[in-house]
C-alpha positions, 0 to 999 in steps of 0.5 A: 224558779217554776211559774207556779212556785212564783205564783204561789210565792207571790199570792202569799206574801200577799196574804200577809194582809188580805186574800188573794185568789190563786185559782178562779171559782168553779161548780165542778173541780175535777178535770177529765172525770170522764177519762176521755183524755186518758189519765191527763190530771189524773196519777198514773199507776201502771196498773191504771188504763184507760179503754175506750174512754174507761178507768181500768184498775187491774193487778194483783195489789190495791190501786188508784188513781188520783187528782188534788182539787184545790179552792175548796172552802171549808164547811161547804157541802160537795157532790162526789158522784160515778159509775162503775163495775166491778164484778167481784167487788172491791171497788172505792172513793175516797177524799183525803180532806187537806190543808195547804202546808206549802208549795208542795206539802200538804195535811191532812185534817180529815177522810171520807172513804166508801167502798161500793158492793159487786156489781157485774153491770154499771151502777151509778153511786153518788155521795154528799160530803162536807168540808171539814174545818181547814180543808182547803183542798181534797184529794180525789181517789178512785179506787181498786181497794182489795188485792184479790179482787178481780178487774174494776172499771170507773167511769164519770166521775165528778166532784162538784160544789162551790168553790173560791178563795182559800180563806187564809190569816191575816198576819199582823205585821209588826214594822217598828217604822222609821223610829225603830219602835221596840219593846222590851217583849212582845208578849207578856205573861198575865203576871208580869204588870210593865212593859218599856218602849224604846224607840231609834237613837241619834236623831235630831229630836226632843220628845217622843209620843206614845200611844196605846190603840185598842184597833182604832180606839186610843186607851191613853197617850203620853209624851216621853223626852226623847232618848229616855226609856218610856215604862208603861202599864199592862194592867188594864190589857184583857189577855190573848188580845192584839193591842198596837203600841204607836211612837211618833218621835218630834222635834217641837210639833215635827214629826222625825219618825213613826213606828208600831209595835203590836204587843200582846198578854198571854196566860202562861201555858198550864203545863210551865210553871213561873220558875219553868217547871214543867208539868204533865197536863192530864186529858182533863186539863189539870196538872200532873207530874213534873216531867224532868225534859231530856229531848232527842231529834230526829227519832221515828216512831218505830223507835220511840220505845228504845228512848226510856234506855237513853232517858230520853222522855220527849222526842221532837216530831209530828204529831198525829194519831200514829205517833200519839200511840206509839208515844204513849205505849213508850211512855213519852211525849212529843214536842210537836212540829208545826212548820213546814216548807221551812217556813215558821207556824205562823206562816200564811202558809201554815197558820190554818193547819198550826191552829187546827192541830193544837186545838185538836191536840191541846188536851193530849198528855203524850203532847209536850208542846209545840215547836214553831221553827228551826233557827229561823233567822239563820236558816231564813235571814241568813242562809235563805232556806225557806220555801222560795230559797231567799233570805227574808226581811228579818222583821218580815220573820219576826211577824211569822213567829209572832203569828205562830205564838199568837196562834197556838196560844189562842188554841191551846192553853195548856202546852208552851211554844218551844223555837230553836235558836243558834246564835247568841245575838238572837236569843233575846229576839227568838225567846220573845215568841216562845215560852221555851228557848232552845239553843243547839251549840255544836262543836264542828271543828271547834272539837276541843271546846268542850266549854262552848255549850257552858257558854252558850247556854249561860248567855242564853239563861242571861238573854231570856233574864230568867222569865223563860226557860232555856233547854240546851241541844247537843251534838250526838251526830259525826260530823265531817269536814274533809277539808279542815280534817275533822271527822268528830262523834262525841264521845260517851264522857264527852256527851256526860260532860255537855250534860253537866255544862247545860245544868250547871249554866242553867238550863233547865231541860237538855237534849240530843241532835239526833237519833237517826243518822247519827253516824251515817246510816247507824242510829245513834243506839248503834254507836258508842256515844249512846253509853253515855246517854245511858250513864246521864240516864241514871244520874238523871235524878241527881242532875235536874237536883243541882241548882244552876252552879256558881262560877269562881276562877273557871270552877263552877260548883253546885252541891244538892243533898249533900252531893256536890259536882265541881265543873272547869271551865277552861281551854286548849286541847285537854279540857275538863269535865265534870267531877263529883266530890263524893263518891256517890253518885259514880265518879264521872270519867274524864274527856281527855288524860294526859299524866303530867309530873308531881311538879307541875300538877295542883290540887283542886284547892291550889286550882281555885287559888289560881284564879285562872282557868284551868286544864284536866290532868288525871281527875284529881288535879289541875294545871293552869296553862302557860298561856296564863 
């Protein structure tokens, strides 16, 4: 790992609780402004020379050179000053006002930029500029700005001011001790009136004592017998508010075992109803139109308006002033991405840019809500792909998802906390920091488990007990494994299929992974799989009408208005998919035909006599495996 990278790792595992300065305060922050070492700490276009100790910007096109200062301090006032010449004009400063997002990653919250008049002979220019909320560092840009303006020449250049540590979170760290304090959530709706307490078995203990700190005040503090759950009330907890559970187990009057457990209440964002309805919420704050969630990865802007064909109405993504356009001439909403080095929301890294952008977005209708990572315990506990490429303390990334829900929720009162999670041991765990749990069970080379997203999402809906909805993400993408001889796109009727296992498990929104790439450079608009998005598209209506299905002998049924669909649920190579027992809407098309004979098919009545689970034929019978 670079020296730097180390450092930087160093200073924010630091910040986790305090500010540690990773650069010493200055009066002026740009190096060589007088260009007398050249272009050392500038960029170096080609364009750009240096001639006796003079910025040159030439060249048919718009140029610039540029040096990132680092350790500004928001709301400060800085002194942006020069010389130049430029005789046809088309000369100019800039500063791009950004928020430290990682190493190496850096946003945007803001821009200053002035052009300056002709000039035939050195004119001094001079700008007052303050620092706007987040920004932690400012790019510097001097500038050629116009492709037909002849030679521009700069010279002392100098960006002064105070500067100082990078005010950054403090993460409340949630430890569980050495009682492996836990609680049934972390943060709870304003609705909800108990919570319970469980701390580590098989110690050699007799009782366990709570307390509720408010800081350094106690609220109350009760024994429980130890190896008994301990319940306890949330009434008298103000909301958006950190207060910290303590146990200390005993035996007698000795202490055992210590832990901590920061809990929360929250109000439940606007737009999610109790029963995890969602709602659009309107630029005034109420609440609109009920939006049936159908979500794609993976889609640049450009494209957004060819999502309505798929029926897809949110897209996973950035939101800024660009995507918000386009999102709004589609007619869709962004369900905005807010980590970053893949490192969660809450991360010291990220916190300062995550709480600026959902408080400057928080009342945008074409922003669904907020995603604050991806896997985060597969992709940091397990594999290690965070910014310093090691695996995490999987407490350590419960407190970063805990920060980025604390966040967003303090911010924004009107969008949910969305995080994406594999793995069914986790859900519970990922679903205590959002107010949406999304899983993403693909097949791989399990290419004949068609039943495995029905599976998943069930023990998703079960893990969340019904408190949070659960959106379930399929695979759309070719997957590839030389080795094990898999080369697998879905389908069309196998995508219809994973559609209807997510409804009738009980999802409550569904969604693709992904749009571009879908099939090498192909985007998945380019492949066969998308005529069956197309067909979801326009039975999308009867689907967010089905109620979550009822499972007897591996058929799950559910029937709305009169329509009912009959899902099997079995195993092998020729599964089935979903088939409607009325003839409107469309008959659904099967994964998977091979005719068997008169004497070894069953009716659909004879199937579910079978009591067992059972194979797709031609669409109107079924065979029990001779497995069973």
């Amino acid at each position: 790992m670079p020296l730097a990278k180390k450092i930087a790792v160093f200073c924010f595992a630091l910040l986790l609780v305090s500010v540690f300065p990773c650069m010493a305060a200055g009066a002026e922050g740009l190096d060589n402004g007088d260009f007398s070492g050249g272009l050392a700490g500038w960029s170096e276009p080609e364009e750009a020379t240096v001639e006796d100790g003079t910025l040159h910007l030439s060249g048919e096109e718009a140029v610039y050179v540029s040096q990132r200062v680092e350790n500004i301090v928001a709301g400060n006032t800085y002194t942006l000053s020069g010389r130049y010449k430029a005789e046809s004009g088309g000369a100019g400063l800039k500063i791009e006002w950004q928020t430290q997002c990682g190493v190496d990653s850096y946003g945007n919250v803001g821009d200053f930029f002035k052009s300056v008049p002709a000039s035939a002979s050195w004119k001094p220019v001079k700008y007052e500029v303050t620092a706007p909320d987040f920004a932690t560092c400012a790019l510097i840009m001097v500038r050629k700005v116009s492709k037909t303006s002849g030679d521009v020449y700069w010279d002392d250049i100098s960006f002064t001011g105070t500067y100082g540590e990078t005010p950054k979170e403090a993460v409340p760290f949630t430890d569980g001790g050495t009682a492996e304090l836990t609680t049934d959530q972390v943060f709870y709706y304003t609705e909800e009136t108990t919570a319970t307490a469980s701390v580590a078995s098989g110690l050699d203990a007799n009782t366990v004592r709570y307390a509720l700190m408010d800081g350094e005040n106690k609220l109350w503090e009760k024994t429980e017998t130890y190896g008994k759950a301990f319940s306890f009330s949330l009434t008298a907890l103000a909301a958006e508010k950190m207060y910290t559970l303590r146990a200390t187990v005993l035996k007698g009057s000795a202490t055992v075992a210590e832990g901590t457990r920061q809990i929360y209440r929250v109000n439940r964002p606007k737009a999610l109803s109790q029963d995890g309805t969602y709602r659009k919420i309107s630029a005034d704050g109420k609440v609109g139109e009920v939006v049936n969630p159908i979500l794609m990865y993976n889609v640049p802007a450009a494209q957004y308006s060819k999502m309505p064909e798929g029926g897809v109405n949110v897209v996973q993504g950035y939101v800024n002033g660009t995507t918000i356009a386009a999102a709004k001439e589609a007619g869709i909403q962004i369900l905005g991405v807010l980590y970053s080095g893949m490192l969660p929301a809450g991360h010291p890294n990220n916190a300062a840019i995550t709480r600026y952008t959902a408080r400057k977005y928080k009342n945008e209708e074409a922003v669904f809500g907020w995603i604050i990572m991806d896997e985060p315990y597969y992709n940091l506990v397990d594999r290690g792909l965070g910014d310093a490429m090691v695996k995490y303390d999987e407490g350590l990334v419960d407190t970063w998802l805990a920060n980025s829900y604390r966040i967003i929720h303090e911010e924004d009162p009107n969008h949910p906390v969305f995080v994406m999670q594999d793995g069914a041991s986790r859900y519970k765990k990922a679903a205590n920091y959002a107010d949406i749990l999304g899983i993403d069970s693909y097949l791989y080379e399990d290419v004949d488990n068609y039943h495995k997203l029905f599976n998943a999402t069930q023990k998703a809906v079960k893990a969340t007990e019904d408190k949070k909805p659960v959106y379930a993400v399929m695979q759309t993408y070719r997957y590839t494994n030389e080795k094990k001889g898999v080369d697998y796109q879905p389908t069309a009727a196998h995508v219809r299929h994973m559609v209807y296992q997510a409804r009738l498990a009980g999802a409550k929104g569904f969604g693709y992974y992904k749009y571009g790439g879908a099939d090498g450079e192909l985007n998945l608009s380019q492949t066969a799989t998308w005529e069956g998005l197309k067909a979801v598209a326009a039975e999308k209506d009867f689907l967010f009408s089905l109620p979550r299905g009822t499972e007897t002998c591996g058929v799950v049924r559910a029937q709305t208005d009169g329509k009912g669909v009959q899902l099997v649920i079995g195993d092998g190579d020729k599964l089935l998919i979903a088939t409607y027992t009325s003839g409107t809407p469309p008959e659904l098309t099967k994964v998977e035909f091979t005719p068997l004979s008169e004497e070894t098919r069953l009716t659909v009545e004879d199937a579910a006599a079978c009591r067992k689970r059972f194979i797709w034929t031609d669409g109107q019978s079924f065979l029990c495996p001779p497995a069973v």
